[in-house]
C-alpha positions in Angstrom: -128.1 103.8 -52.7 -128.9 102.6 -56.5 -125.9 103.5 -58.1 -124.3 102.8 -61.9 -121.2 102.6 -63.9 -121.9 106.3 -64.6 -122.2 107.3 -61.3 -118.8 109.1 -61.4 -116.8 110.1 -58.2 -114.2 111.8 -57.9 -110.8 109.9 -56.6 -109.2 112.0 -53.9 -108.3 115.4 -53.7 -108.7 116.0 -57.8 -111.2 116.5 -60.5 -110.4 112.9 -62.1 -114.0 111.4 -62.3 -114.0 107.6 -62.1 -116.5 104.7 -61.9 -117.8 103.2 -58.1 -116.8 99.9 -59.5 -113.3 99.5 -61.4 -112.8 96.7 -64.2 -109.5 95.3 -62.6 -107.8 93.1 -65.6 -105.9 90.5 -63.4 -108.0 88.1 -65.1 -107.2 88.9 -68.1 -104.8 85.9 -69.2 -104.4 82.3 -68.3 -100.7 82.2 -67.6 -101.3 81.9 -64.1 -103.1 78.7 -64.2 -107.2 80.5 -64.2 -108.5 83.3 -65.9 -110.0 84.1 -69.3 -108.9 84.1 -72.3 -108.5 87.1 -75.3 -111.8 86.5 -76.7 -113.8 86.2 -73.1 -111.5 89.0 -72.0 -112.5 91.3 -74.9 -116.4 90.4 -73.6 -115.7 91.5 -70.1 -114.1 95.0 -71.4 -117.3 95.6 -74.0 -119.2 94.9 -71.3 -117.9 97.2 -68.9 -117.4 99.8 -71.1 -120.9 99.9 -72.1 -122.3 99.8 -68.8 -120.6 103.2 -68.2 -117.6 102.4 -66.6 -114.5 104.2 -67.4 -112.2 103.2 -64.5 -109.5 100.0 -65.2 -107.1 98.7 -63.3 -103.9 96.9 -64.4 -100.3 96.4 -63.8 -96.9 95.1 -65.6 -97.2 91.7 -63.8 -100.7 90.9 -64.2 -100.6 87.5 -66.6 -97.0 88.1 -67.0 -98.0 91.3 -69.3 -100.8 89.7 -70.9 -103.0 92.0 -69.0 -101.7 95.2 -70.0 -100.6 94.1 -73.9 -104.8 93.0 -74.1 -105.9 96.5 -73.0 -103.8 98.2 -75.3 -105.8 96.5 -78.3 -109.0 96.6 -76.3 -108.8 100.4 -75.9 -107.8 101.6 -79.2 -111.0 103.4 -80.3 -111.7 104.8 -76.8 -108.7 105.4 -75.0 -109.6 108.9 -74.4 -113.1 108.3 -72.1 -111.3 105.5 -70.2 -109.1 106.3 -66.8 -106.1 103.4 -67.1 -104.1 102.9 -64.2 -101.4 100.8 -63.5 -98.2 100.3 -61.4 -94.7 99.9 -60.9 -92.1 98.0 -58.4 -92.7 94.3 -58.7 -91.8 93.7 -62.0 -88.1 91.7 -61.6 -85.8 90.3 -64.5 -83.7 87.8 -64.0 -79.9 88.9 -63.2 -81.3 92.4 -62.7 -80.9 93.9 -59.7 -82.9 97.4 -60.8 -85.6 95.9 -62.7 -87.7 95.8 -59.8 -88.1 98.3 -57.0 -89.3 102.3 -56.1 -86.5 103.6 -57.3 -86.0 106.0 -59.9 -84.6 103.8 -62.7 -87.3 101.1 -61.7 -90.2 103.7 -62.3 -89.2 105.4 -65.5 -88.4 101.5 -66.8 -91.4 100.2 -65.8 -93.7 103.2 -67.2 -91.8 102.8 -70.4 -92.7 99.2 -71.0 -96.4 99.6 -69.3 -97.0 102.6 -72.3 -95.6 100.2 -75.1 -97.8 97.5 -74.0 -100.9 99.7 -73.2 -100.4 101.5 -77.1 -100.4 104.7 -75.4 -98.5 108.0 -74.8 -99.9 108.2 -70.9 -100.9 106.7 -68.0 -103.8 108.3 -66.2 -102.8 106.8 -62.7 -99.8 105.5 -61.7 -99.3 103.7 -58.3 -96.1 102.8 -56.7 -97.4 98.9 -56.4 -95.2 97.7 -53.3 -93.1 99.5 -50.7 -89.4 98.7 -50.7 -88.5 100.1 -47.7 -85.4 101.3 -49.3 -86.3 103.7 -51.7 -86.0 107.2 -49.9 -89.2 108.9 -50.3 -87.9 112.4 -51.9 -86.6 110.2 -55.0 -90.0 108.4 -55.3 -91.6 111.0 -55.0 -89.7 113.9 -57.6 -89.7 110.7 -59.9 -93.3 110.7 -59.9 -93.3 114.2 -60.5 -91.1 114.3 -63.3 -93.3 111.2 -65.2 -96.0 114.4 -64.7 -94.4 117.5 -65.7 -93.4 114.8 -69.0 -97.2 114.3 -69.7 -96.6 110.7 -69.3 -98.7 110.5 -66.0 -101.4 112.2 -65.1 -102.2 111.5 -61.7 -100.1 109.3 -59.3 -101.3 107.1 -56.0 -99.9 104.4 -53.5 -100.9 100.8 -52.8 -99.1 98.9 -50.1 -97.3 101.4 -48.5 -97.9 101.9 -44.4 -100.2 104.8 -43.7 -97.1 107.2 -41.6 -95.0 106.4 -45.3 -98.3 107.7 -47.1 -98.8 110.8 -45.0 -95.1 111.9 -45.1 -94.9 111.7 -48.7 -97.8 113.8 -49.1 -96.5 116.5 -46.7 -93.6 116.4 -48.9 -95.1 116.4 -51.9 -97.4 119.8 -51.0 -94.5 121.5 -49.4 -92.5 120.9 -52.5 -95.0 121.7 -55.1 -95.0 118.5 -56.4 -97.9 116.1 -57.7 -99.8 115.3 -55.1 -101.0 111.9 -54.3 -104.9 110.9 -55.2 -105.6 107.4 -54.1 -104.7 105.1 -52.1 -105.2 100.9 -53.3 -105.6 98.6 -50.4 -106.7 95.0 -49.6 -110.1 96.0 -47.9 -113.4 93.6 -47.5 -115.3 91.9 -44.8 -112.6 89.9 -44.0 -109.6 92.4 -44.0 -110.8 95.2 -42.2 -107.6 96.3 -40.6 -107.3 99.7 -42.5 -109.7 101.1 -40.7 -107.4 101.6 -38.2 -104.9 103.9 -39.8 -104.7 103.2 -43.5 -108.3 104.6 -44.3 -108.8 107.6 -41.7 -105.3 108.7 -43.2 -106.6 108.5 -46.3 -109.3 110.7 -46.1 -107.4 113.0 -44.0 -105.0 113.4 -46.6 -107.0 114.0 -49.5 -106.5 110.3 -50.9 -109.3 108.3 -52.5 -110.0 104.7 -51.0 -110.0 102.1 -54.0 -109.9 98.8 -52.3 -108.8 95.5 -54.1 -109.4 91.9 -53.3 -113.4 93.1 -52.2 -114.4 89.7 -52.3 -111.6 88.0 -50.7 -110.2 86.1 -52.9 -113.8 84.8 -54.1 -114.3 83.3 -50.3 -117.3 86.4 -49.6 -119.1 84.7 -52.7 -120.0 82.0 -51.0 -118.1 79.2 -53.4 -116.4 77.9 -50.1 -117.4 75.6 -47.2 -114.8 74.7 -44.3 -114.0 71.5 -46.0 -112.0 73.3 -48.5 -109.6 74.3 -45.4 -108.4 70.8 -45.9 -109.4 69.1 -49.1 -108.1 70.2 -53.0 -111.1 71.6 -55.5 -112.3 68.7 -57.9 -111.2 71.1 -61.2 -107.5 71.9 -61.4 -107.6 75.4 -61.7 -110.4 75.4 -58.5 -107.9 73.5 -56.8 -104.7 76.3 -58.0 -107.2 79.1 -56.8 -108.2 77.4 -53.4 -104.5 76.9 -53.3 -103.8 80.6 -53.3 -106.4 81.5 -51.4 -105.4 79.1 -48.5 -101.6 81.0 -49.1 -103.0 84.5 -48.7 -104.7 83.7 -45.6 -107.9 84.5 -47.3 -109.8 80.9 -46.2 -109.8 80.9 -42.5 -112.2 79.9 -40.0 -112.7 82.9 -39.5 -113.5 84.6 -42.9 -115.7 81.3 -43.8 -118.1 82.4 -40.6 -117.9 85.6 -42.0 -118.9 84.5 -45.4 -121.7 82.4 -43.7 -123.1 85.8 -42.3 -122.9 87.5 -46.0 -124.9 84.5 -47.4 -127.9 84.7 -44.6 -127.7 88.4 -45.3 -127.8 87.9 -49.1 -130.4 84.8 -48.9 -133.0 87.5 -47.3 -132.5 90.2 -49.8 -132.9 87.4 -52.6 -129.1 88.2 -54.0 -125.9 86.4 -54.7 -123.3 86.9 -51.6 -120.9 88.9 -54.1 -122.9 91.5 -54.6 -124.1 92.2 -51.0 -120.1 92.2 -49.8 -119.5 94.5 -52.6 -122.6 96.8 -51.5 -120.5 96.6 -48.1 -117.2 98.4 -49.3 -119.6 101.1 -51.6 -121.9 102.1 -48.6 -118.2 102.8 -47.3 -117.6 107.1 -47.4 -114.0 106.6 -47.7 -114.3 104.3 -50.5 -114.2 105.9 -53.8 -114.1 102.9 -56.2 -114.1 98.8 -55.3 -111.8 96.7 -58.0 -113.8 93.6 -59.6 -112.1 91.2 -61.2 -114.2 88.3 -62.9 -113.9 85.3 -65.4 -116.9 85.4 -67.5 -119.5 87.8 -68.3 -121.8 86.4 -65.8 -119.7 87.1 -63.0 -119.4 90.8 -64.2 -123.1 91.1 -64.2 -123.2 89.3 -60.9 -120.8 91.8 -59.9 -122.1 95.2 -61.6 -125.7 94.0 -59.6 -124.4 95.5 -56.3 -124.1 99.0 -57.5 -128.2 98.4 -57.3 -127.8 97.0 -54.0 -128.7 99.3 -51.0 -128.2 97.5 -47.0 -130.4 98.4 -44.0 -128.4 99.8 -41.4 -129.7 96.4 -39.6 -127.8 94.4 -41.9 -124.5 96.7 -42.0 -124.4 96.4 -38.2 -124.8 92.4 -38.4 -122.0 92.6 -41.1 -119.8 94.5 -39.1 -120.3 92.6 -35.5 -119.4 89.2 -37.2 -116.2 90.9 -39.2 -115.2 93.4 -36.3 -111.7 93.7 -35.7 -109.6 95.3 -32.7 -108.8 98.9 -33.6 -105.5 98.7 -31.7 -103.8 101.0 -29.4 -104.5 104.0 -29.0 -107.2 103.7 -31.0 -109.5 101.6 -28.8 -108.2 103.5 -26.1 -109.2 106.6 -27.6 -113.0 105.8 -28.5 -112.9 104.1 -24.7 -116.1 106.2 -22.6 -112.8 106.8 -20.0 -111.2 108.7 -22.5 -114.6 110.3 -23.2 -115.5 111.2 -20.2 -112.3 112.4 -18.8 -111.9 114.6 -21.7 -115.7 116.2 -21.4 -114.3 117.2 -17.6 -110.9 118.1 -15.7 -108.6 116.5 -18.2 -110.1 119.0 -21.0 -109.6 122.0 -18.3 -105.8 120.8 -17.0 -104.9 120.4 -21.5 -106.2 124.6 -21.5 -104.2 125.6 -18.3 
């Protein structure tokens, strides 16, 4: 599996051709405490962009809008190869109750101020960011269809929505004529493997394209941890901010630092960085269509960008997968139980015909 930047797929059910590896841009800033700044940022762009890659990933409250406001000078002179995506919901003023949410005022806001910032006239994906659980899905959903029929969308998506909210609104959506949905942007890694469960096989039964973020959780699949850092603070301040977060989001546990432990054996026999062989992980995925890297400097894009090159034995995917196995959950592990199997192979197959 050598791939490259220009190793275009296509994401979902559509003829939108995109890069196995997106450029995601929350990075892209230091007003969160890490990141890089304009100058290093504008390296990581050129770099990707000349690699091949075509497919970014952004949103209104990356670096409080720094993100966004840097790829609209970045992609001046080639907006038209590149596939932008952003997102709406999370974005909240102060002493505004509608400045945040799925709703219909929310979206055409938010896509407003994301065009200004981005110095164009249209988005090429848009996803719904967060789930609001208020929202009903007919108005999300003829919102996102209007923002189309406008020409100020081209494509629309979901990212942490629940897989039966996903499905319905794409049931809708055909039965109505409207846009369809073509991806689908989840946490997915080593470490977070509970979409396989419903999230994923939905997916792909739906026509939705897998484009996980976070492939590297939180940097802890790179190696850069030990279990010390459950307890004690990183000697650099914005280490420490970043463990920090990491130690928030549930990302350093016991449990993903043994995983990470079995990504660095795996990656100290193929003679690679960690990164790259948990990146080759999500790629050698079917139902993943593109894998969002986020990075710093230009040497951890390259690290990065080396996984595409990157092709695991099925000896090393099954030791990957035993240390980072997860429970399915009912009914799944019922239903891939040899009871289930083997009852359906016999009478319980002839008593469902009669």
């Amino acid at each position: 599996m050598s791939l490259t930047l220009d190793t275009y797929r296509l994401l979902g059910r559509s003829g939108l051709r995109v890069s196995p590896l997106a450029l995601g841009t929350a990075t892209f800033g230091t007003e969160w405490g890490w990141g890089a700044e304009q100058d290093d940022a504008r390296k990581l762009f050129d770099r990707y962009v000349e690699r091949g890659g075509n497919f970014i990933d952004t949103a209104p409250t990356y670096t409080n809008g720094s993100a966004e406001r840097m790829l609209g000078e970045f992609t001046r002179d080639n907006r038209e190869s590149l596939v932008l995506a952003t997102k709406y919901t999370t974005l909240r003023r102060s002493g505004d109750p509608n400045s945040g949410g799925a709703h219909r005022k929310s979206m055409f806001s938010s896509v407003e101020s994301s065009l200004r910032r981005l110095n164009t006239d249209y988005l090429d994906l848009l996803y719904l960011h967060v789930w609001d659980d208020t929202t009903p899905v007919e108005e999300v959903l003829r919102g996102l269809d209007d923002l189309v029929r406008q020409g100020k969308v081209l494509y629309v998506a979901m990212s942490n929505v629940p897989a039966w909210q996903v499905s319905r609104m794409q049931a809708i959506a055909e039965l109505r004529g409207w846009s369809p949905l073509i991806a689908l942007e989840i946490e997915y890694n080593l470490a977070e493997r509970t979409g396989e469960r419903d999230l994923i096989p939905m997916a792909r039964e739906m026509g939705l394209g897998v484009v996980p973020y976070s492939p590297l959780a939180g940097g802890v699949l790179s190696g850069k941890y030990r279990r010390a850092d459950l307890t004690t603070t990183g000697a650099a301040a914005g280490a420490g901010r970043r463990k920090d977060a990491n130690l928030a989001l549930g990302w350093l546990t016991e449990r993903s630092l043994a995983i990470a432990e079995v990504v660095r054996e795996v990656a100290a026999e193929l003679d690679r960085p960690p990164a790259q062989v948990a990146l080759a992980w999500t790629l050698q995925n079917p139902a993943v269509t593109a894998s969002i890297i986020g990075a710093r400097t230009p040497a951890q894009l390259e690290n990065n960008l080396g996984a595409l090159e990157l092709d695991l034995t099925d000896g090393r995917l099954a030791r990957l997968a035993e240390v980072s196995a997860i429970s399915l959950g009912n009914p799944h592990d019922l239903l891939a139980s040899d009871h289930i199997r083997s009852e359906t192979s016999g009478d319980l197959k002839i008593r469902a015909r009669r």
